[in-house]
N, C-alpha and C positions, 0 to 999 in steps of 0.2 A: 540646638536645644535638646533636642532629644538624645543626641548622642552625651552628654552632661547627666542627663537624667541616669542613662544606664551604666556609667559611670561611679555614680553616688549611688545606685543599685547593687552593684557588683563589689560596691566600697562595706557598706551595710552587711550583706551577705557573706561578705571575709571576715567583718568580726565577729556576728556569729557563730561562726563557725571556729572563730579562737576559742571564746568564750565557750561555746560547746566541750571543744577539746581540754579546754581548763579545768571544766566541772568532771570531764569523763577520767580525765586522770586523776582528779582527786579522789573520786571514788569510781574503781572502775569496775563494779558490780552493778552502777546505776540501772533502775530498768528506764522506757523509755518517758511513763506518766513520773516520775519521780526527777526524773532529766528534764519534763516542763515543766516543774516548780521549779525547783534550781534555777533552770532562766527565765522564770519569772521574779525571783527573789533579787537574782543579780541585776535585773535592768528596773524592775519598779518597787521595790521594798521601802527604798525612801520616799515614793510618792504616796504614803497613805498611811494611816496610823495602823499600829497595830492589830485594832480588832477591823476594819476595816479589810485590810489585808487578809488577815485569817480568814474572813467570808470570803475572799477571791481565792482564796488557796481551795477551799473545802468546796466551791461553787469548779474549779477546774475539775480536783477531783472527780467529784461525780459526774462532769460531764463526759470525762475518761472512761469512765468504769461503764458507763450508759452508750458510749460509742465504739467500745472494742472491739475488733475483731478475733475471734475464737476459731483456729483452726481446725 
């Protein structure tokens, strides 16, 4: 059981990381709060209407900008 688990772990985490490389090549100036919209847009855009979605964009946002690290 557990080895299926990490499995379908390791499955999830390779598309990710397509889909990361997808977005980085499209634009490959992305910074990295701009890189989690993008894959926020790509995996739940159709789950929500538009204005809906814009508060979850602008809500990531500022949670980025409030949790940065500044070196």
């Amino acid at each position: 059981m557990k080895e299926r688990f990490n499995i379908g772990v390791e499955a999830i985490n390779f598309g990710r990381i397509l889909v990361i490389s997808n977005l980085r090549k499209l634009n490959p100036e992305i910074s990295d709060p701009e890189l989690k919209v993008a894959l926020l847009k790509r995996y739940y855009e159709k789950n929500f209407s538009k204005e809906e979605f814009e508060l979850v964009i602008q809500s990531l946002i500022r949670y980025n900008s409030k949790n940065t690290i500044i070196d």
